[in-house]
N, CA, C and O atoms as a MOPAC input file, in Angstrom:
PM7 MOZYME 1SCF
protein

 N      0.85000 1    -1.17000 1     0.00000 1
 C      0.00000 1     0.00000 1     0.00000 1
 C      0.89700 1     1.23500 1     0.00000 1
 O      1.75700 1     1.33700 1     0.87500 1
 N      0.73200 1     2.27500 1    -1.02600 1
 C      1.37000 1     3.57700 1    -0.65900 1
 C      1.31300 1     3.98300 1     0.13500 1
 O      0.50600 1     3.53400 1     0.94900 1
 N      2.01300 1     4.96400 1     0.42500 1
 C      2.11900 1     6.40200 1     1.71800 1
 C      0.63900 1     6.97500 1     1.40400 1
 O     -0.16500 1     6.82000 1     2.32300 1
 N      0.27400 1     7.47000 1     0.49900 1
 C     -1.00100 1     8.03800 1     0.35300 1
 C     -1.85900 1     7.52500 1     0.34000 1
 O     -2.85500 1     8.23900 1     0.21800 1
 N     -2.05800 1     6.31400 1     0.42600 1
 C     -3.11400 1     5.62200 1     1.21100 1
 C     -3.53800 1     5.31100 1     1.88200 1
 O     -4.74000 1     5.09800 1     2.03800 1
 N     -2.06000 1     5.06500 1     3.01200 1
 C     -1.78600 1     4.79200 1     4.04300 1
 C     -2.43500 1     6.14100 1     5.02500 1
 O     -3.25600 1     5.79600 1     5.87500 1
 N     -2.15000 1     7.41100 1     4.95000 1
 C     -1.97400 1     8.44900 1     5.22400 1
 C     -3.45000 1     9.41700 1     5.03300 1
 O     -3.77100 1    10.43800 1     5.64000 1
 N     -4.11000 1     8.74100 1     4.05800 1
 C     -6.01900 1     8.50600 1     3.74700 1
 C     -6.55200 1     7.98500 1     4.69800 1
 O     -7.30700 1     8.60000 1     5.45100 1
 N     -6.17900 1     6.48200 1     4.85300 1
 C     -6.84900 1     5.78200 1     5.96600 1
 C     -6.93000 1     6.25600 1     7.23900 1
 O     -7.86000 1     6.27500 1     8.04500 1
 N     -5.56600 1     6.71500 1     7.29800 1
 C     -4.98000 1     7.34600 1     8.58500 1
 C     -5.81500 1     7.84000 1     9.41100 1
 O     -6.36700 1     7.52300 1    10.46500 1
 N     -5.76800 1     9.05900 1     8.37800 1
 C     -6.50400 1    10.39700 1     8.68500 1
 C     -7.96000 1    10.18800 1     8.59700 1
 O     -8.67700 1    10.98500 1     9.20200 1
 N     -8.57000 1     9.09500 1     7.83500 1
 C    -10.01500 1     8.53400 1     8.39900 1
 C    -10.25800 1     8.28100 1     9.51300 1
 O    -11.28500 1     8.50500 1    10.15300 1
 N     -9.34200 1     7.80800 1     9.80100 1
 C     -9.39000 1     6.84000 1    11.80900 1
 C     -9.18300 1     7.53700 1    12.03500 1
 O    -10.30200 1     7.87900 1    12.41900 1
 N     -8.31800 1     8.74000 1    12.31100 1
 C     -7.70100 1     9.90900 1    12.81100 1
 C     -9.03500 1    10.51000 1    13.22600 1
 O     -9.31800 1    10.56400 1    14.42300 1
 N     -9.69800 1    10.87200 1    12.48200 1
 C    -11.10100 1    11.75400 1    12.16700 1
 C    -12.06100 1    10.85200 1    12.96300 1
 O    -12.31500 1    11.16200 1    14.12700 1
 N    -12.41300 1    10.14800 1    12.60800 1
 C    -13.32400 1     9.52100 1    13.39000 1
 C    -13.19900 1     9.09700 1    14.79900 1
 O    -14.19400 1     9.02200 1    15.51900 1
 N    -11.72400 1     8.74800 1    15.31900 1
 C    -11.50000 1     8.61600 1    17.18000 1
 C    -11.78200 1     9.98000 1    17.52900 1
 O    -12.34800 1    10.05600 1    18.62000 1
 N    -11.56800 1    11.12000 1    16.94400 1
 C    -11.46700 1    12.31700 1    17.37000 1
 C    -12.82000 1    12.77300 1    17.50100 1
 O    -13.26900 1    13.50600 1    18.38100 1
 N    -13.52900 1    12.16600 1    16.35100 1
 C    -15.08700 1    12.84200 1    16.22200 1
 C    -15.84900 1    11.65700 1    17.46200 1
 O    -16.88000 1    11.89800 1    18.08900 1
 N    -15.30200 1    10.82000 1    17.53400 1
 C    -16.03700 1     9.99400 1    18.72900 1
 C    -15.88400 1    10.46300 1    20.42100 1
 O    -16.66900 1    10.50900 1    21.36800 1
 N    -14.24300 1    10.81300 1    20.19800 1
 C    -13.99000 1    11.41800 1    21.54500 1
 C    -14.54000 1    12.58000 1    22.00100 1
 O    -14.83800 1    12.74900 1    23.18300 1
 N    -14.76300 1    13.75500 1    20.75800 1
 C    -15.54700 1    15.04300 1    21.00900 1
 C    -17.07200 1    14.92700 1    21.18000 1
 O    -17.53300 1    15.98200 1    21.61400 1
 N    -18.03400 1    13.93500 1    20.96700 1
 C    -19.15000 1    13.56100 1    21.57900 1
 C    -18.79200 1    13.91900 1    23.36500 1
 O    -19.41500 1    14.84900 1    23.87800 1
 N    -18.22300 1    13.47400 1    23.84300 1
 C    -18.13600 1    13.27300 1    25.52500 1
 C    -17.03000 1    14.72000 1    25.97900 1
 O    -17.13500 1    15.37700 1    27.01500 1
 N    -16.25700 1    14.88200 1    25.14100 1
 C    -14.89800 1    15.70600 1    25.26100 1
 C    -14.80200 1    16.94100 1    24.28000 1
 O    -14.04600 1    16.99500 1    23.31000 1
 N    -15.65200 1    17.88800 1    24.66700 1
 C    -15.62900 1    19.26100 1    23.33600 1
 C    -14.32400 1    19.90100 1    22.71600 1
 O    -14.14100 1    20.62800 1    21.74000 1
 N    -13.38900 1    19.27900 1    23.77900 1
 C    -11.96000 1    19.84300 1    23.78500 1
 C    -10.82000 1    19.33800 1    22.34500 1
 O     -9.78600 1    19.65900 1    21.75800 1
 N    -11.91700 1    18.34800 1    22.36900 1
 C    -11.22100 1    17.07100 1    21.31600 1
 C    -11.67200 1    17.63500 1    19.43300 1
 O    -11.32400 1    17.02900 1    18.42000 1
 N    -12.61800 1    19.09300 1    19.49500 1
 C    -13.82200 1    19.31700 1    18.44600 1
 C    -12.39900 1    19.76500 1    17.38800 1
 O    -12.11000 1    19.21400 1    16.32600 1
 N    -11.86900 1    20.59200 1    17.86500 1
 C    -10.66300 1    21.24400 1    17.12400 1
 C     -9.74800 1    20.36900 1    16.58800 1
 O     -9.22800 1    20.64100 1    15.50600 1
 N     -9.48300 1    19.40400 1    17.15200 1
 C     -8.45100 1    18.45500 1    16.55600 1
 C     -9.19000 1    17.45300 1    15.31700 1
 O     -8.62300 1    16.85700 1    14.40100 1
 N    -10.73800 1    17.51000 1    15.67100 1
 C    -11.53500 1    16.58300 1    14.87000 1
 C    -11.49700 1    17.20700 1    13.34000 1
 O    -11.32900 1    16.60400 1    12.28000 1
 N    -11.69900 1    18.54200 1    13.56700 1
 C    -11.17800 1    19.55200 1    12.15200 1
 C    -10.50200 1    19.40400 1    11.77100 1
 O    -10.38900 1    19.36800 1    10.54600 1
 N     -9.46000 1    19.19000 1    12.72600 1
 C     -7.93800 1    19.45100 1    11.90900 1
 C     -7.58600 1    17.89000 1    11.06400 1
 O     -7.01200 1    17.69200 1     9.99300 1
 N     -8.22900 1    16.88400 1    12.10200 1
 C     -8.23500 1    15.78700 1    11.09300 1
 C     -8.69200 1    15.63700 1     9.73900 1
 O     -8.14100 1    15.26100 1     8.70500 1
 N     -9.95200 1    16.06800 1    10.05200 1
 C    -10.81700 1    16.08600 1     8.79200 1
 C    -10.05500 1    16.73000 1     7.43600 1
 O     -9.97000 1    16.22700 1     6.31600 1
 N     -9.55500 1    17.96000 1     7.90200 1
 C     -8.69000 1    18.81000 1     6.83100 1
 C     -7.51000 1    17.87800 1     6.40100 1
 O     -7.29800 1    17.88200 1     5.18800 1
 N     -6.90900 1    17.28500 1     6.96600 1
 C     -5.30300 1    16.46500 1     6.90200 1
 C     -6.07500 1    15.20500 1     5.67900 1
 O     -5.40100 1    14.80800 1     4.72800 1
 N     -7.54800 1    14.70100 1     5.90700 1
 C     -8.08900 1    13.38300 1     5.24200 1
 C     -8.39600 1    14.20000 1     3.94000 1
 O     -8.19800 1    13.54200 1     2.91800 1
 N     -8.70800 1    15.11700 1     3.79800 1
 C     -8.96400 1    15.92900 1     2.79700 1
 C     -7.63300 1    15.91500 1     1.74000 1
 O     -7.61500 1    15.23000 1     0.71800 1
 N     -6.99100 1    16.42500 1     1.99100 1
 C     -5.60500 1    16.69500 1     1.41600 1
 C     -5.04500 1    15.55200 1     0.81700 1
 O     -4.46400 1    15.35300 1    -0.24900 1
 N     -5.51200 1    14.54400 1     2.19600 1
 C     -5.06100 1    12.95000 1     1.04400 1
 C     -5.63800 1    12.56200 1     0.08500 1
 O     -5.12900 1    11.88100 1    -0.80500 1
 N     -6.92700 1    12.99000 1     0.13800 1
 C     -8.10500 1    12.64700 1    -0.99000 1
 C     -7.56500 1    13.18800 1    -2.17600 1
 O     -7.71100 1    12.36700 1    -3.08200 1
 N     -7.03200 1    14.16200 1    -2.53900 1
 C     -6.44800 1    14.69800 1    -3.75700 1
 C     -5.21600 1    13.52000 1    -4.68600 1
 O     -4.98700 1    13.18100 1    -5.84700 1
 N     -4.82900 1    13.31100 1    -3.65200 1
 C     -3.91200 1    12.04500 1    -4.51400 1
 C     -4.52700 1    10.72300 1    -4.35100 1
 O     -4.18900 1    10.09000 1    -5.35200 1
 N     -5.22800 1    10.01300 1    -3.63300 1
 C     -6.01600 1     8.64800 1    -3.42200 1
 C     -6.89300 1     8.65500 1    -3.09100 1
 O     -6.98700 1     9.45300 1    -2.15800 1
 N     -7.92000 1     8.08800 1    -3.34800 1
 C     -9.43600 1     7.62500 1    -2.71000 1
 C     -9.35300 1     5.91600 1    -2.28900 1
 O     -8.63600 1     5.05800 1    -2.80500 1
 N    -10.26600 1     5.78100 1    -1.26500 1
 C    -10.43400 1     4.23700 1    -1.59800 1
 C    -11.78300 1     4.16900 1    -0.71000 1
 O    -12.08200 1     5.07400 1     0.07000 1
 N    -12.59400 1     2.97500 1    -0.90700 1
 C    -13.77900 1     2.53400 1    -0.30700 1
 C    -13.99400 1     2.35900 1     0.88700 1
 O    -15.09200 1     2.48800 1     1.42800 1
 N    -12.83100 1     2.00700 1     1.48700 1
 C    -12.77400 1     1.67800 1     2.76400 1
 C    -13.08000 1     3.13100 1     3.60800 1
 O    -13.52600 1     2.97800 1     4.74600 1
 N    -12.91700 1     4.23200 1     3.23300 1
 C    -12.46200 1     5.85700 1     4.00400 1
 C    -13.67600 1     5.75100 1     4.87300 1
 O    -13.39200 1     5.84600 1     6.06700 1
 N    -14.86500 1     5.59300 1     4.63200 1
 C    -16.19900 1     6.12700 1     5.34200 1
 C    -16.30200 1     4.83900 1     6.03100 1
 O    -17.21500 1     5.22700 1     6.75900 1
 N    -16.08000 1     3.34000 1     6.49500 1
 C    -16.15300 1     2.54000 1     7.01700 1
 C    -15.16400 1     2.46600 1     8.10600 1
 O    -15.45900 1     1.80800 1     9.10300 1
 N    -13.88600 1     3.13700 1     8.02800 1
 C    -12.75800 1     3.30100 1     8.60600 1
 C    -13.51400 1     4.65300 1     9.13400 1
 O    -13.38400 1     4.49600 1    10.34800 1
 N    -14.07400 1     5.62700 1     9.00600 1
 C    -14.24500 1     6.55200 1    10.10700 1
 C    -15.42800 1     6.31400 1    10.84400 1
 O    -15.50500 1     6.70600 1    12.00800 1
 N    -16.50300 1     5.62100 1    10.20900 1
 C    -17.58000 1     5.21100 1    11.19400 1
 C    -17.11400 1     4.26900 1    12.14200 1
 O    -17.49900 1     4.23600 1    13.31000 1
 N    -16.25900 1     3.48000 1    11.62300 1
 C    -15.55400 1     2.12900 1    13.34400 1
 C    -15.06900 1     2.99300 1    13.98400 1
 O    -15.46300 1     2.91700 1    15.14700 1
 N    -14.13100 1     4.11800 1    13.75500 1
 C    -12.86700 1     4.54500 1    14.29100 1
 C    -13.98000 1     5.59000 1    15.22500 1
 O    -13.46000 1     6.02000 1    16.25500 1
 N    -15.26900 1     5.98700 1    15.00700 1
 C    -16.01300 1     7.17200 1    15.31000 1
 C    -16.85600 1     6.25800 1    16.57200 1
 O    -17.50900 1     7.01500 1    17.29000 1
 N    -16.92300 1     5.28500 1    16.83200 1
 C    -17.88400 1     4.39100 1    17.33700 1
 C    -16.71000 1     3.92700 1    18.25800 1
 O    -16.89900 1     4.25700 1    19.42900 1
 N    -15.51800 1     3.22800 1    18.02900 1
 C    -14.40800 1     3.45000 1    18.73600 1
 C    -13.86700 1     4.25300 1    19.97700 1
 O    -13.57900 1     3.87300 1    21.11200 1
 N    -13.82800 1     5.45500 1    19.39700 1
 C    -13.97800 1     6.62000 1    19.70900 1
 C    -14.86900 1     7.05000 1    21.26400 1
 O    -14.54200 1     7.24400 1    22.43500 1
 N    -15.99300 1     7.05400 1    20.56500 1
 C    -16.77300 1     7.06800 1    21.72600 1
 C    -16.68200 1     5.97200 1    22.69900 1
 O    -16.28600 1     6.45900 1    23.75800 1
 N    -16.85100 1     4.85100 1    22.79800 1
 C    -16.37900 1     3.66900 1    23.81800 1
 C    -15.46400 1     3.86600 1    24.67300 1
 O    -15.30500 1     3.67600 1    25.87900 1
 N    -14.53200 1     4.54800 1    23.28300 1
 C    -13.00900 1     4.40900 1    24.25600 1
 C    -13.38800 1     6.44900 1    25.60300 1
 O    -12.70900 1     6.67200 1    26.60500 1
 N    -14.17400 1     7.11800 1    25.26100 1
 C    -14.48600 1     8.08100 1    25.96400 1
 C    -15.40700 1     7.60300 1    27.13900 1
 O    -15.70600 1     8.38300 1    28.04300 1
 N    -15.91700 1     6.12100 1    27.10800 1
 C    -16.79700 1     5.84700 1    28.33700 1
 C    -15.76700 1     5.42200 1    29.16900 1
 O    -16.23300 1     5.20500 1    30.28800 1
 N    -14.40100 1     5.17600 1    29.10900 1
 C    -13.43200 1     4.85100 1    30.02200 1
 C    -13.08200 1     6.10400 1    30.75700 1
 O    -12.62900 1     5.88300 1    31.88000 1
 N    -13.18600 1     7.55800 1    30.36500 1
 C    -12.59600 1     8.45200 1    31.09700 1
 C    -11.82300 1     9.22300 1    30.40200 1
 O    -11.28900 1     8.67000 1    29.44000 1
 N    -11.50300 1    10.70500 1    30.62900 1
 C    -10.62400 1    10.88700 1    29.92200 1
 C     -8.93700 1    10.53400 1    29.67600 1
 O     -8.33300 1    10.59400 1    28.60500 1
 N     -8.57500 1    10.27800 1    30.57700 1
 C     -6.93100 1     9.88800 1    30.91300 1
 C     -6.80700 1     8.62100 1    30.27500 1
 O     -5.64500 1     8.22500 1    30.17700 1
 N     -8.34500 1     7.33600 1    29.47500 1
 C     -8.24300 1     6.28700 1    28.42500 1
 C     -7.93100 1     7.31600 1    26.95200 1
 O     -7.24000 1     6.96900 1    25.99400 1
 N     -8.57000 1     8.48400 1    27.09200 1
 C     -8.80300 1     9.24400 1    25.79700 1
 C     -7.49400 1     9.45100 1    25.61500 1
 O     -6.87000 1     9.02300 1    24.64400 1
 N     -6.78400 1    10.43400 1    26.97600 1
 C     -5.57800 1    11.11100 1    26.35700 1
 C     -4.82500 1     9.92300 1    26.48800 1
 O     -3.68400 1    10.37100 1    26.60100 1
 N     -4.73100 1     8.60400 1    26.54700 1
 C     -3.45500 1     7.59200 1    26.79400 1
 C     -3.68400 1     6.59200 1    25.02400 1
 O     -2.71200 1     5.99500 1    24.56300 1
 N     -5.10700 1     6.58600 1    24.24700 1
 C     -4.49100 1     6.42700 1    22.75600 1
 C     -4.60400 1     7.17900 1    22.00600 1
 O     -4.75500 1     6.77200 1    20.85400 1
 N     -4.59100 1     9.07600 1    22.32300 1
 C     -4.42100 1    10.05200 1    21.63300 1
 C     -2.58100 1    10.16200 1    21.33300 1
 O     -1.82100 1    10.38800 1    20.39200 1
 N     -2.50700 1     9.81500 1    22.90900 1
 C     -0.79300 1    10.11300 1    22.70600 1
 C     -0.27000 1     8.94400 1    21.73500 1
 O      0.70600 1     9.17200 1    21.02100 1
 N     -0.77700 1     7.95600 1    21.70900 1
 C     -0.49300 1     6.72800 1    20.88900 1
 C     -0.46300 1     6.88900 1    19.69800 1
 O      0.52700 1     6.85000 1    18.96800 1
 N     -1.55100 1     7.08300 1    19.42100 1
 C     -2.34900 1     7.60400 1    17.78500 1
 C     -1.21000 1     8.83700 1    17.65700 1
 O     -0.21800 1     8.46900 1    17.02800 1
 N     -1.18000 1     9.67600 1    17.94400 1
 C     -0.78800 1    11.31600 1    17.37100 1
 C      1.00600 1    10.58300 1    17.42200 1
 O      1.33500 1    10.42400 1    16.24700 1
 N      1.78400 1    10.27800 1    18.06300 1
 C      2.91700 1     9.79100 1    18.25000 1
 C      3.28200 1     8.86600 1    17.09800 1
 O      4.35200 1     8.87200 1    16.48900 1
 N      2.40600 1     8.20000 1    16.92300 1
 C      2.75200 1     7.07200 1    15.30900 1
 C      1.92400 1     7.88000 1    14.41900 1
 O      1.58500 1     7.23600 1    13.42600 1
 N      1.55200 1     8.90100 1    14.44300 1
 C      0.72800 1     9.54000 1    13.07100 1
 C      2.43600 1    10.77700 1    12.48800 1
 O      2.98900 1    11.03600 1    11.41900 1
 N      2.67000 1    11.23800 1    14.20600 1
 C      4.28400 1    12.26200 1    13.56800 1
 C      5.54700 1    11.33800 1    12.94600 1
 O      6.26000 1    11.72100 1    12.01900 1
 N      5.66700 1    10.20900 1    13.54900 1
 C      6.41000 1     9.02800 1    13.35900 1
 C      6.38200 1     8.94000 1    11.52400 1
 O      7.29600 1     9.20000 1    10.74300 1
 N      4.80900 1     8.42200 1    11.20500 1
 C      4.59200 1     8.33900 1     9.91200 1
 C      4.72400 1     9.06600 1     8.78600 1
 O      4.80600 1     8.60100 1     7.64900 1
 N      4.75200 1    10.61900 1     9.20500 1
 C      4.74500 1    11.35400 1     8.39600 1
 C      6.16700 1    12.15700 1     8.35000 1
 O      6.47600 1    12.87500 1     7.39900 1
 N      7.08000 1    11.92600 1     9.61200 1
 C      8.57500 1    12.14700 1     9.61900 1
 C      9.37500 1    10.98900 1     8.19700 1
 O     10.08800 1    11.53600 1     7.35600 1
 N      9.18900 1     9.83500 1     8.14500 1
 C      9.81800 1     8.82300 1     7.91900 1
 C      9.62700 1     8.66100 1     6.43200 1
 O     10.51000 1     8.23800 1     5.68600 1
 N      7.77500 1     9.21700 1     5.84200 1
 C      7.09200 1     9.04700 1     4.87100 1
 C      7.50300 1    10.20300 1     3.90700 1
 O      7.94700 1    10.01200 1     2.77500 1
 N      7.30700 1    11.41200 1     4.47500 1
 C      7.00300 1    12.70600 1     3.63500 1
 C      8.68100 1    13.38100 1     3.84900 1
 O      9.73200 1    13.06600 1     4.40900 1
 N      8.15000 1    14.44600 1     3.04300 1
 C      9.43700 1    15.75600 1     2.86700 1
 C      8.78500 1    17.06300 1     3.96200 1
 O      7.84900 1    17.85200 1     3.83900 1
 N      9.63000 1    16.85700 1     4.86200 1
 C      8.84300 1    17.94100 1     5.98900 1
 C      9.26100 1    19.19500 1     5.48900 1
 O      9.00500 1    20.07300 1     6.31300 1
 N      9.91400 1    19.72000 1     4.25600 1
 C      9.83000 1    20.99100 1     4.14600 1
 C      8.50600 1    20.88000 1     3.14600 1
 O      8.41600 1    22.01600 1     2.67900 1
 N      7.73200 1    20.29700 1     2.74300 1
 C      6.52400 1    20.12300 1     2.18400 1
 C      5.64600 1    21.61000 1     2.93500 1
 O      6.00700 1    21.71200 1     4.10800 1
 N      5.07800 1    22.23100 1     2.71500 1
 C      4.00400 1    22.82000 1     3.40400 1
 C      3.18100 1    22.75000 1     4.13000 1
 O      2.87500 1    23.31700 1     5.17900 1
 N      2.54000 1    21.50500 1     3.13200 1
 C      1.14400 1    21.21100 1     3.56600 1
 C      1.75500 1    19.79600 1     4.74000 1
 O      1.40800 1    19.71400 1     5.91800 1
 N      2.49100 1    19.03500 1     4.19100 1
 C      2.74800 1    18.16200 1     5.78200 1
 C      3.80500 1    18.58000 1     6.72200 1
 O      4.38800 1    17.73400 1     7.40100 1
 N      4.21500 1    20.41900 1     6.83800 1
 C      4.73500 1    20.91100 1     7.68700 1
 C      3.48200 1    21.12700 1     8.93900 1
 O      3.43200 1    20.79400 1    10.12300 1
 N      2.60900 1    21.79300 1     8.09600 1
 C      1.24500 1    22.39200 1     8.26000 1
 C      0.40700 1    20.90000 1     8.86900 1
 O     -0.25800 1    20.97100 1     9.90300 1
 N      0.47800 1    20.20000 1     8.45700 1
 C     -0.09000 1    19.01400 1     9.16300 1
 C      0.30900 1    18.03600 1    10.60900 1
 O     -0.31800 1    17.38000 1    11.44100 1
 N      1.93900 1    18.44300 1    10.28600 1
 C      2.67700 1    17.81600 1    11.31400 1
 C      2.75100 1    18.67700 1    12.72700 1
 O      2.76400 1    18.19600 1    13.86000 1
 N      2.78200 1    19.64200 1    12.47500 1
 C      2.13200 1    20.76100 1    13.51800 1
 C      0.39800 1    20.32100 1    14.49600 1
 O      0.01100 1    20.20100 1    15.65900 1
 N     -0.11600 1    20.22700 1    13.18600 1
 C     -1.18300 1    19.90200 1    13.95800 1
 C     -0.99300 1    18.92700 1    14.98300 1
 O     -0.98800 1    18.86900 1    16.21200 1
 N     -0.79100 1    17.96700 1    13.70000 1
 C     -0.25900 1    16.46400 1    14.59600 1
 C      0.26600 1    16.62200 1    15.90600 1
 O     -0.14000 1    15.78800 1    16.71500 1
 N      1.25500 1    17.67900 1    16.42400 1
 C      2.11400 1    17.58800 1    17.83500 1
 C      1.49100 1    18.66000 1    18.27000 1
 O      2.14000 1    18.85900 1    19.29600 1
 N      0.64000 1    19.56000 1    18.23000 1
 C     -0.46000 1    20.64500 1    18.94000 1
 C     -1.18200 1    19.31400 1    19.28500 1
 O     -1.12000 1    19.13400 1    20.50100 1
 N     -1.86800 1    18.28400 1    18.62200 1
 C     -2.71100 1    16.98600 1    19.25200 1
 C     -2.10000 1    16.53100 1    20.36800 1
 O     -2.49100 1    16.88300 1    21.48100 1
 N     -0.80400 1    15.48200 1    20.14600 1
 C     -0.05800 1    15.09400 1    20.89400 1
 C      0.10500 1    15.99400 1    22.04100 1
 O     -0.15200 1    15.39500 1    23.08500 1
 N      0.46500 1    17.30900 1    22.23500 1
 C      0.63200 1    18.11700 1    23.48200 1
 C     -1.19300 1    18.25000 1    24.50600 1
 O     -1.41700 1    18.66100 1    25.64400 1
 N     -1.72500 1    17.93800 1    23.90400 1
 C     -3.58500 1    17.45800 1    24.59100 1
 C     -2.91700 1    16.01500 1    25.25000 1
 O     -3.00900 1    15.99400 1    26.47700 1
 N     -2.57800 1    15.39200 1    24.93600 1
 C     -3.01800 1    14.17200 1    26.11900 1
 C     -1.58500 1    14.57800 1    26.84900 1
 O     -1.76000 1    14.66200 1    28.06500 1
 N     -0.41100 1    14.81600 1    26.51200 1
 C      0.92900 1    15.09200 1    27.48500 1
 C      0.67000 1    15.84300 1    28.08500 1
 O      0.59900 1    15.39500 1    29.22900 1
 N      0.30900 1    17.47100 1    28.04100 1
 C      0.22800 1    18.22200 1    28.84500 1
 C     -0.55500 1    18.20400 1    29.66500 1
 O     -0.23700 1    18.20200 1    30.85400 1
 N     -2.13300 1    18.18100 1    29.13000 1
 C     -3.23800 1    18.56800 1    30.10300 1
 C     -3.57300 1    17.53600 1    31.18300 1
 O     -4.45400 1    17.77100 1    32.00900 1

């Protein structure tokens, strides 16, 4: 599977734990955007069938994993956001813009479950 597919899917699950966690956690609404925007961007170079099945599990997920509490939320945010900078260090050209601009987001996420 390519990087840009990989990085589609991603950002489907990405989008959807986030949109599940912001049901219970409003704090989580901003990062759910920012996902959404990052799944967007992949869409320009790949599509695949799976995208809307991968964010409805990941969205349903999501929420479950918010009936544990938040400190379950921020412990596979840091997970998730940590292998999402991982992926896109290793994958992409970080003087890129748009995955400078993304990878930012990515560790503004990551600093939600470390810091707070």
């Amino acid at each position: 599977m390519d990087k840009y597919k990989l990085g589609l899917l991603g950002e489907a699950g990405a989008a959807g734990l986030d949109r599940g966690f912001s049901i219970r956690y409003k704090v989580f609404y901003e990062s759910y955007l920012n996902e959404v925007s990052h799944w967007k961007y992949f869409q320009k170079y790949s599509r695949s069938f799976l995208e809307k099945p991968v964010y409805y599990a990941f969205s349903i997920l999501g929420f479950v994993i918010s009936l544990f509490g938040i400190e379950a939320v921020k412990k596979v945010n840091e997970i998730v956001e940590r292998n999402a900078i991982d992926f896109y260090k290793i994958n992409f050209n970080e003087s890129n813009e748009d995955i400078k601009r993304i990878l930012e987001d990515e560790e503004k996420h990551f600093s939600m479950s470390v810091d707070a």
